[in-house]
OpenMM code with the backbone's topology and positions (N, CA, C; nanometers):
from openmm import Vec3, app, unit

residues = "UNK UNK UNK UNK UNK UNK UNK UNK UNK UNK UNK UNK UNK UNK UNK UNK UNK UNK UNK UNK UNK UNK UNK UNK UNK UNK UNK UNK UNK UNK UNK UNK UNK UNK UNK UNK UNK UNK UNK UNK UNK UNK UNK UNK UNK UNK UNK UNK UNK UNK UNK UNK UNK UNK UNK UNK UNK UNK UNK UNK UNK UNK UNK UNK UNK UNK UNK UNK UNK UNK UNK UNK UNK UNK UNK UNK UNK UNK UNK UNK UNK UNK UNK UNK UNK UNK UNK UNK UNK UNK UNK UNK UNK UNK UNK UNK UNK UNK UNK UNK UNK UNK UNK UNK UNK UNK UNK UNK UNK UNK UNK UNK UNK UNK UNK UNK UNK UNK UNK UNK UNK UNK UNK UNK UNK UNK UNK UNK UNK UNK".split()
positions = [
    Vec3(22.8477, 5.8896, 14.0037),
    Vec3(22.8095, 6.0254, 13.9720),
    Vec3(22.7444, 6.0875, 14.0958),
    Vec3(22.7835, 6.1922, 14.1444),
    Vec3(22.7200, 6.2858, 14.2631),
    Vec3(22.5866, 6.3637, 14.2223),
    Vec3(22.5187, 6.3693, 14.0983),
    Vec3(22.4234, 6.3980, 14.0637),
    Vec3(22.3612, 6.2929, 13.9890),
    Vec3(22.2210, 6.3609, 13.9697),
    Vec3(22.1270, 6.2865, 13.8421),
    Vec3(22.1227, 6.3573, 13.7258),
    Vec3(22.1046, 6.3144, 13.6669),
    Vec3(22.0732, 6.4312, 13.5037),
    Vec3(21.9221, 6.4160, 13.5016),
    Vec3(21.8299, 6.4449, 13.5550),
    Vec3(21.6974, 6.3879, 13.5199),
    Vec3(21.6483, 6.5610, 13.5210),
    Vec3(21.6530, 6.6423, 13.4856),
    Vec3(21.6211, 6.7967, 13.4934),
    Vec3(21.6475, 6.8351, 13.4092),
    Vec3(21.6272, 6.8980, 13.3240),
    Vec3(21.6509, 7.0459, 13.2315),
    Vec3(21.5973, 7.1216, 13.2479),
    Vec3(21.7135, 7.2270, 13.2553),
    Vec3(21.6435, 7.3434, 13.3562),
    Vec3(21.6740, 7.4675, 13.2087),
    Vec3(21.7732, 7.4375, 13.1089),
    Vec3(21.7697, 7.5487, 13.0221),
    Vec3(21.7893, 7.5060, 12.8685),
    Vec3(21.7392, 7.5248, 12.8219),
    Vec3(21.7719, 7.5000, 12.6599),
    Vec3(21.8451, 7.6966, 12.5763),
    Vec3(21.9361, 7.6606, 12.5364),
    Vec3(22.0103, 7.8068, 12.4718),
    Vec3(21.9959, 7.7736, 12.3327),
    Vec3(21.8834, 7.8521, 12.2741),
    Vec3(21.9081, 7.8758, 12.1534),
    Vec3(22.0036, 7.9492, 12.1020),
    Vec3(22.0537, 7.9841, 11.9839),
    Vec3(22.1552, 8.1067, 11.9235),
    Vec3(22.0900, 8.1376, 11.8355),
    Vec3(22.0440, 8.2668, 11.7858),
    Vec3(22.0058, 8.3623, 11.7293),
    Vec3(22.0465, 8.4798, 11.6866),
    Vec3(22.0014, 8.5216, 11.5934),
    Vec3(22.0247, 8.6109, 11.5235),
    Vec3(22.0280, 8.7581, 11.5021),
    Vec3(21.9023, 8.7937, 11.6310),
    Vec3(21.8553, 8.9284, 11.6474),
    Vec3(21.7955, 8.9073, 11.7995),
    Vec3(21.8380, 8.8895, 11.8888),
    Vec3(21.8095, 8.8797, 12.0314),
    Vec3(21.6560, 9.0014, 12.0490),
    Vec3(21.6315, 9.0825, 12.0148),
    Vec3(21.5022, 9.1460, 11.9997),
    Vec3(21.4666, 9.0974, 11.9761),
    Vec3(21.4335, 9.1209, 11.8299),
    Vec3(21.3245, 9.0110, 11.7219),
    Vec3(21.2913, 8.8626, 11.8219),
    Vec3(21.3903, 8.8186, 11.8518),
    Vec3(21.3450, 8.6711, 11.9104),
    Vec3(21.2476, 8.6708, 12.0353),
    Vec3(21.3471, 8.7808, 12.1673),
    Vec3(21.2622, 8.7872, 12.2654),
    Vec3(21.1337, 8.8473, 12.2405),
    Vec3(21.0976, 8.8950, 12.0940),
    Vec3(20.9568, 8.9911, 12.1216),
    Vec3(20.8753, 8.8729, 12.0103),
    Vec3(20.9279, 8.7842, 11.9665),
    Vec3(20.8469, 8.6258, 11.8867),
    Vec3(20.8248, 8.5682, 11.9884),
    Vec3(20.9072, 8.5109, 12.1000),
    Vec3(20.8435, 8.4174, 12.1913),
    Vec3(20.7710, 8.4789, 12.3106),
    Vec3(20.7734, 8.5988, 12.3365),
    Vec3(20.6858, 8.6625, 12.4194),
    Vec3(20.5309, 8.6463, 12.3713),
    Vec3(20.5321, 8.6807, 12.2227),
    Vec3(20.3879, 8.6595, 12.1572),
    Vec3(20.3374, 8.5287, 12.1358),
    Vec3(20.4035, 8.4437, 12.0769),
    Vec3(20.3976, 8.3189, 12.0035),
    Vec3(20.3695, 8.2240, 12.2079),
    Vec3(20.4225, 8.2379, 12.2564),
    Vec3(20.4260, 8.1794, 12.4097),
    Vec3(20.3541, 8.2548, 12.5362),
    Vec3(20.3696, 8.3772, 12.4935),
    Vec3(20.2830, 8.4541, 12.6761),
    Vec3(20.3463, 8.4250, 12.7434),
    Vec3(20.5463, 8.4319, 12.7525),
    Vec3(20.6046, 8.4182, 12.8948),
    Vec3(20.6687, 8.5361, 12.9264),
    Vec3(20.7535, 8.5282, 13.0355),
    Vec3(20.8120, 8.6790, 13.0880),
    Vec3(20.9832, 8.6589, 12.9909),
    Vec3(21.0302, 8.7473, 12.9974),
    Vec3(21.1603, 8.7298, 12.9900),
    Vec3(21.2527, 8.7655, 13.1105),
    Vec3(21.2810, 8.6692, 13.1572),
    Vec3(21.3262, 8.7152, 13.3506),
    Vec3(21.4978, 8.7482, 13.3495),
    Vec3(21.5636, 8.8070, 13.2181),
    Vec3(21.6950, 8.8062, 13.2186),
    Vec3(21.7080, 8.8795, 13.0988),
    Vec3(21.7655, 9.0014, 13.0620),
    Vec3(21.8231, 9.0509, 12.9495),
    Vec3(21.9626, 9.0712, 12.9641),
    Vec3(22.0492, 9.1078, 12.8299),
    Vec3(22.1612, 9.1599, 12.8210),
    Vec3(22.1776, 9.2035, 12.7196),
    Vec3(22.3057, 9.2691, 12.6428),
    Vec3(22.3260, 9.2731, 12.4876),
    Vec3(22.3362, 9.1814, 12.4025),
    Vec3(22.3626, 9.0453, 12.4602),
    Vec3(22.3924, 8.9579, 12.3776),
    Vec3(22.2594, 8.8364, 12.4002),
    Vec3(22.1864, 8.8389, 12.4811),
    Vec3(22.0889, 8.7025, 12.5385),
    Vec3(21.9734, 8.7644, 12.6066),
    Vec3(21.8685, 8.7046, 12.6161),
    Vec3(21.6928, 8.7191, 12.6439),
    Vec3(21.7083, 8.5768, 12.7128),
    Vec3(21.6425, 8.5559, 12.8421),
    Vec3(21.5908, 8.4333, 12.9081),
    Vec3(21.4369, 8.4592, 12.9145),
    Vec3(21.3699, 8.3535, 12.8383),
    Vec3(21.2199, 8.3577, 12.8622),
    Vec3(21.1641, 8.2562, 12.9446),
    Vec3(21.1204, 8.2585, 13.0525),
    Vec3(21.1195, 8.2163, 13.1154),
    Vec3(20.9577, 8.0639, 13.1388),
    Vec3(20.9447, 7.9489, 13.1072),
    Vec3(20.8727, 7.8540, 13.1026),
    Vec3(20.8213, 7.7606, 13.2526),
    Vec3(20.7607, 7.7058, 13.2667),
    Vec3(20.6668, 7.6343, 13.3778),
    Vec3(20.7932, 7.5982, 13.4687),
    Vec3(20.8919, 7.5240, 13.3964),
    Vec3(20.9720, 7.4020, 13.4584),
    Vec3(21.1311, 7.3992, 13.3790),
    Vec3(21.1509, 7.5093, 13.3075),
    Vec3(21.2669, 7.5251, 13.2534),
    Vec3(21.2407, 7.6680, 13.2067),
    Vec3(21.3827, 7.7444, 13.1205),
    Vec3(21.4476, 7.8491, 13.0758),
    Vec3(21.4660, 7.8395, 12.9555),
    Vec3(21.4229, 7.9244, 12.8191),
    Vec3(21.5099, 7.9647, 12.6825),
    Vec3(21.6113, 8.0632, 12.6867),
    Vec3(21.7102, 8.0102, 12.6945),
    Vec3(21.8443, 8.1134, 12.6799),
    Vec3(21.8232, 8.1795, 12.5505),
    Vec3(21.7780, 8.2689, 12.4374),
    Vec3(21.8166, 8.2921, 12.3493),
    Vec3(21.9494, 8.3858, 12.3455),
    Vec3(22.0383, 8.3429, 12.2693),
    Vec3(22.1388, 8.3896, 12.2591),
    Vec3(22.2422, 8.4444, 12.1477),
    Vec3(22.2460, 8.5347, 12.1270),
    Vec3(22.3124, 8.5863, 11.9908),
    Vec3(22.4365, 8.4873, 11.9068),
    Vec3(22.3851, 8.5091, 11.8065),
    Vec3(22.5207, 8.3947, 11.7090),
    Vec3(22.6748, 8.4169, 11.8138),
    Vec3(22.6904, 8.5972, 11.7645),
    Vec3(22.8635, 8.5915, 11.8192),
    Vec3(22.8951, 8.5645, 11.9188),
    Vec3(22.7827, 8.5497, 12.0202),
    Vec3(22.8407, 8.4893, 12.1397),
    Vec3(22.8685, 8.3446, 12.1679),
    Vec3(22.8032, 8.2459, 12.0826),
    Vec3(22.7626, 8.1406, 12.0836),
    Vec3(22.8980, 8.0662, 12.0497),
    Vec3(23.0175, 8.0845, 11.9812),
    Vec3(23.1118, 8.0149, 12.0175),
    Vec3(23.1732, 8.0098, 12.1296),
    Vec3(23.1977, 8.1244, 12.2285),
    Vec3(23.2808, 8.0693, 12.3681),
    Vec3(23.2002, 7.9384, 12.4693),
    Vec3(23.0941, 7.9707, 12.4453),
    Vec3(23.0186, 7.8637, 12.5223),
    Vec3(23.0225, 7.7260, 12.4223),
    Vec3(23.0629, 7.7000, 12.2957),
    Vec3(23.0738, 7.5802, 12.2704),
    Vec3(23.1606, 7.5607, 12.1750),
    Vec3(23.2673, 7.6393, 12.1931),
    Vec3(23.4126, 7.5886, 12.0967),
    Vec3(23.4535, 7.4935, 12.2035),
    Vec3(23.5336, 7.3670, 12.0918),
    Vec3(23.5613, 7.4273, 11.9221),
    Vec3(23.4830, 7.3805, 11.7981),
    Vec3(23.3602, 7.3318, 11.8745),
    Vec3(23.2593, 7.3129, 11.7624),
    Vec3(23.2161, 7.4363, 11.7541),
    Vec3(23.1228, 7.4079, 11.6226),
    Vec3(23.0868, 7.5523, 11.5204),
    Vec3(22.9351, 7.5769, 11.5711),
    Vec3(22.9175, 7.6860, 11.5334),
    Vec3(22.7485, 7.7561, 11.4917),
    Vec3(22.7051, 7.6816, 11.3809),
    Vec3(22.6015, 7.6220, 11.3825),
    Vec3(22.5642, 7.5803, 11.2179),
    Vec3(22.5052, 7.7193, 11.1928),
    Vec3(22.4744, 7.7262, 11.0549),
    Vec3(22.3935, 7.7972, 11.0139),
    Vec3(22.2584, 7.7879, 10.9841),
    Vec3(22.1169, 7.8558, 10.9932),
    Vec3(22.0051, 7.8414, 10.9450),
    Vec3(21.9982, 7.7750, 10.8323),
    Vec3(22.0403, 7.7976, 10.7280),
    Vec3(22.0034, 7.7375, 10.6108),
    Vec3(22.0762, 7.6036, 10.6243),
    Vec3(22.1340, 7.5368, 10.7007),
    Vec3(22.1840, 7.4086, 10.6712),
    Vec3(22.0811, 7.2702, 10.7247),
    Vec3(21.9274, 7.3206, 10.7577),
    Vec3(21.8420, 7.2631, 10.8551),
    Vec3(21.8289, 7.2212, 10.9515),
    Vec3(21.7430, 7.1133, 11.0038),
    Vec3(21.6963, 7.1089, 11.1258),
    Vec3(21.7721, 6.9751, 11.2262),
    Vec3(21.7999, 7.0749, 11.3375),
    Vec3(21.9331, 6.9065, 11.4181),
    Vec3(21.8327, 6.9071, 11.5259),
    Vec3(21.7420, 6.9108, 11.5673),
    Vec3(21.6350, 6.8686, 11.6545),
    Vec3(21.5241, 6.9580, 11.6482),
    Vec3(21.4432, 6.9169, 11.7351),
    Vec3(21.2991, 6.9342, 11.7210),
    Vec3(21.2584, 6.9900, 11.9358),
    Vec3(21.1567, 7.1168, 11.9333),
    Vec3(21.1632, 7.1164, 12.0882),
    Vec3(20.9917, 7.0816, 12.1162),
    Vec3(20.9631, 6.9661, 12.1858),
    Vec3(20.7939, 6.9491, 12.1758),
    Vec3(20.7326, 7.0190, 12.3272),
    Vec3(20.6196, 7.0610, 12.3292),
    Vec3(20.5420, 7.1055, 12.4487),
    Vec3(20.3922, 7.0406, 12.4818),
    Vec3(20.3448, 6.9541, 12.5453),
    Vec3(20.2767, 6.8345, 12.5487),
    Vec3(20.1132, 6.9506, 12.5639),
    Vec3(20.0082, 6.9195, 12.4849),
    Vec3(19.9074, 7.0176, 12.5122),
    Vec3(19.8121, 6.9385, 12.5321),
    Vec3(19.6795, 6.9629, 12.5838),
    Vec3(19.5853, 6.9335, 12.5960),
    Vec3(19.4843, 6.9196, 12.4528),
    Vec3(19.5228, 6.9822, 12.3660),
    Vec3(19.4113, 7.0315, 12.2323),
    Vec3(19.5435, 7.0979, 12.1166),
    Vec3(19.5339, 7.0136, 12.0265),
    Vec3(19.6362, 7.0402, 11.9524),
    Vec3(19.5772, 7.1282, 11.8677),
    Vec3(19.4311, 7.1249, 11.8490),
    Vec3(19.3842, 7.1868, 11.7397),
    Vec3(19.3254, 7.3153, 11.8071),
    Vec3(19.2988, 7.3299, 11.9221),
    Vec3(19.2848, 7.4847, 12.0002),
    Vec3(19.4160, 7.5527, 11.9699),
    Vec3(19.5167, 7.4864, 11.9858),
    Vec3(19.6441, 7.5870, 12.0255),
    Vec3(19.6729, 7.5841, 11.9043),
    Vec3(19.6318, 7.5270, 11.8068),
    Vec3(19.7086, 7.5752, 11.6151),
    Vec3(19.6622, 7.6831, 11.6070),
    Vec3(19.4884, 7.7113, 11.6431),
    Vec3(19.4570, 7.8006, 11.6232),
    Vec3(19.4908, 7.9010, 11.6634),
    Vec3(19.5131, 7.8766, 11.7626),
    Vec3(19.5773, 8.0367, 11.8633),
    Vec3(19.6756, 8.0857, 11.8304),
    Vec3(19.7894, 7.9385, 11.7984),
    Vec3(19.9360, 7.9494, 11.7614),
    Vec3(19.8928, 8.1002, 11.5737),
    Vec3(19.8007, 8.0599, 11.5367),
    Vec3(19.7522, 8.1126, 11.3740),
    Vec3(19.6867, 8.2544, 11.3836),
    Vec3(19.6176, 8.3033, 11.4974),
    Vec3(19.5786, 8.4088, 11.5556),
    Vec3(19.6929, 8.5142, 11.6083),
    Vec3(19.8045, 8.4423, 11.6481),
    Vec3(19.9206, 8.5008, 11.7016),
    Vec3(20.0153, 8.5172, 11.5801),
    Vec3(20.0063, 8.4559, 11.4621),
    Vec3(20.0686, 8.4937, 11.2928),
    Vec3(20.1375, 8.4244, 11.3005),
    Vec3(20.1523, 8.2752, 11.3578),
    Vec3(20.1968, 8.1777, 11.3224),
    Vec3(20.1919, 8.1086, 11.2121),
    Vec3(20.3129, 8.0929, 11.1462),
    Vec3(20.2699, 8.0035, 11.0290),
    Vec3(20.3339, 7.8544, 11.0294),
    Vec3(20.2009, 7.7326, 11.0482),
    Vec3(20.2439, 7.6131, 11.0950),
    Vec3(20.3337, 7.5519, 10.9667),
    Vec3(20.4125, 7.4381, 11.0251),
    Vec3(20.5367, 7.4109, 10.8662),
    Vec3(20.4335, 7.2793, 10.8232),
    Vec3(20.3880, 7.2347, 10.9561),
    Vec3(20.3403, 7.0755, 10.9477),
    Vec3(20.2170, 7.0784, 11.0416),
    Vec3(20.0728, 7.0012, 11.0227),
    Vec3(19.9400, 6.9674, 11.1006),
    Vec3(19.8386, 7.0422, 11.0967),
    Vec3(19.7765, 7.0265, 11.2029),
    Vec3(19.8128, 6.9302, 11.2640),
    Vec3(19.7390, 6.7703, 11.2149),
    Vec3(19.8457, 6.6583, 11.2792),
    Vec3(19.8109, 6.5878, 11.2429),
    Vec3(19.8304, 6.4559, 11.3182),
    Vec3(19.7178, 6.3265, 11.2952),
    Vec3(19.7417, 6.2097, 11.3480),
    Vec3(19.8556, 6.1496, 11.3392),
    Vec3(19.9210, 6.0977, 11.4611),
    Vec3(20.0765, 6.0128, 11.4478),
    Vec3(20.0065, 5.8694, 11.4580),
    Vec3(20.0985, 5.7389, 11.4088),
    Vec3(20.0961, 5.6305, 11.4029),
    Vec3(20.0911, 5.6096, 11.5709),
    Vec3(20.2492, 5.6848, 11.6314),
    Vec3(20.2229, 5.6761, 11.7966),
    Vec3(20.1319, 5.6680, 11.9237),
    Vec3(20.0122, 5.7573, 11.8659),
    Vec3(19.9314, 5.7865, 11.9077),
    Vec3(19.9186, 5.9366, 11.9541),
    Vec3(19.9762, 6.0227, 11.8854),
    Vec3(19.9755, 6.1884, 11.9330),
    Vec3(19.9179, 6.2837, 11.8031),
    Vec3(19.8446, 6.3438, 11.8149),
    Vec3(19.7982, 6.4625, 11.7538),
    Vec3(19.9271, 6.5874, 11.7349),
    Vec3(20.0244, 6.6133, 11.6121),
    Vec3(20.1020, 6.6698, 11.6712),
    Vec3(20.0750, 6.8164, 11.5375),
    Vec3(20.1978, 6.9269, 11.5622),
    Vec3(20.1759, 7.0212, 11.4343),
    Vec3(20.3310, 7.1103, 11.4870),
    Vec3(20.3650, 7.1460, 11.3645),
    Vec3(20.5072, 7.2036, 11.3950),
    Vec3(20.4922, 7.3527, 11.2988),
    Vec3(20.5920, 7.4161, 11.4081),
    Vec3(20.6378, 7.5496, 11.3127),
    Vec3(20.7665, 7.6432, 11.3617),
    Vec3(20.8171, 7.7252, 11.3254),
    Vec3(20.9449, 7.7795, 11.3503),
    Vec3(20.9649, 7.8867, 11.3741),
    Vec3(21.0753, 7.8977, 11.4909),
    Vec3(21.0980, 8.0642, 11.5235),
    Vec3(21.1471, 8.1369, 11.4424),
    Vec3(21.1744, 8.2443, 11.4713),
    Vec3(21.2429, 8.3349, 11.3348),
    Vec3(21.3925, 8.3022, 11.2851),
    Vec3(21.4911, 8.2159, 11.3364),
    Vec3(21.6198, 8.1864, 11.3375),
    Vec3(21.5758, 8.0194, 11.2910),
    Vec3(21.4562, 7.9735, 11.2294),
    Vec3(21.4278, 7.8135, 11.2127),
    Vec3(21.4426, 7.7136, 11.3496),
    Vec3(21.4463, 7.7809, 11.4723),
    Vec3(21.4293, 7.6424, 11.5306),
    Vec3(21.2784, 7.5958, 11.5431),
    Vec3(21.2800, 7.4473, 11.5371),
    Vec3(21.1530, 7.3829, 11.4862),
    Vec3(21.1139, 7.3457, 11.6474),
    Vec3(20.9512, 7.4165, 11.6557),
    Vec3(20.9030, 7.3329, 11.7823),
    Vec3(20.7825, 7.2696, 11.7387),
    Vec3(20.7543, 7.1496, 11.8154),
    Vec3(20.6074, 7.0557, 11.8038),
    Vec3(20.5414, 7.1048, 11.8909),
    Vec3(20.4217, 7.0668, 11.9016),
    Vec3(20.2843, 7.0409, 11.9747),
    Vec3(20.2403, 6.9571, 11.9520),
    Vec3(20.1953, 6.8508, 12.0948),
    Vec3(20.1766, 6.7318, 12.0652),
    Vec3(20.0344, 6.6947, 12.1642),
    Vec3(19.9675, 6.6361, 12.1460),
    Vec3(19.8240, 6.5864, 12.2288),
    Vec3(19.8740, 6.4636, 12.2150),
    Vec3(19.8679, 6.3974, 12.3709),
    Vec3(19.8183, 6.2491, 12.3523),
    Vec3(19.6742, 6.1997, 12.3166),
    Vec3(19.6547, 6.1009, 12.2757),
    Vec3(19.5303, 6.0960, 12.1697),
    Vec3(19.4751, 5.9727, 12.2080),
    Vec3(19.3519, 5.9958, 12.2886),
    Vec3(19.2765, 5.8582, 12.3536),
    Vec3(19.2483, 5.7203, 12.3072),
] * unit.nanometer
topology = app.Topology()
chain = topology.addChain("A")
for resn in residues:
    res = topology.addResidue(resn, chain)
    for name in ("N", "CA", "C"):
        topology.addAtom(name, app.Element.getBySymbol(name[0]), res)
């Protein structure tokens, strides 16, 4: 292989209302959005990119598999490693977050708490826990 895979540089959600989304993770996160169009919002993170990206566009980039739909649940989970799981619930709850799960002690050893964007994708927050 002429490369490494050790980078992710973008995760593309598909969504539903490309507004609505870019103006949830602007609040819910405090990042820029460094890319618009009619169909996609890039919000832009420390060390990677959220493509959000409208449903109808979302098959050319990955036919001939399908769009699932929201209501069919959750095919992964996106975590962001924090310092204070229980500072940022709060903040995450100040910002009209409503958590699904926490926060709470893992067997692993992480403090974690989950909740969802407006299209259900599920993200964690996780503290490692001394």
């Amino acid at each position: 292989m002429n490369g490494s895979l050790n980078s992710i540089g973008a995760i593309t959600l598909f969504v539903g209302d490309v507004a609505r989304s870019k103006s949830w993770y602007q609040t819910v996160f405090d990042r820029p959005s460094v890319y618009e169009d009619n169909e996609s919002a890039v919000i832009s993170f420390d060390n990677m990119v959220i493509n959000l990206l409208t449903i109808g566009a979302a098959p050319e980039l990955i036919a001939p598999s399908l769009v699932a739909d929201r209501d069919t649940g959750a095919r992964f989970q996106l975590t962001i490693w924090v310092d204070n799981t229980d500072a940022v619930c709060a903040d995450l709850l100040h910002r009209g977050v409503v958590l699904i799960n926490g926060p709470t002690n893992r067997a692993w050893g992480q403090r974690t708490a989950c909740f969802a964007d407006p299209d259900g994708h599920i993200w964690e927050i996780a503290q490692t826990l001394p």
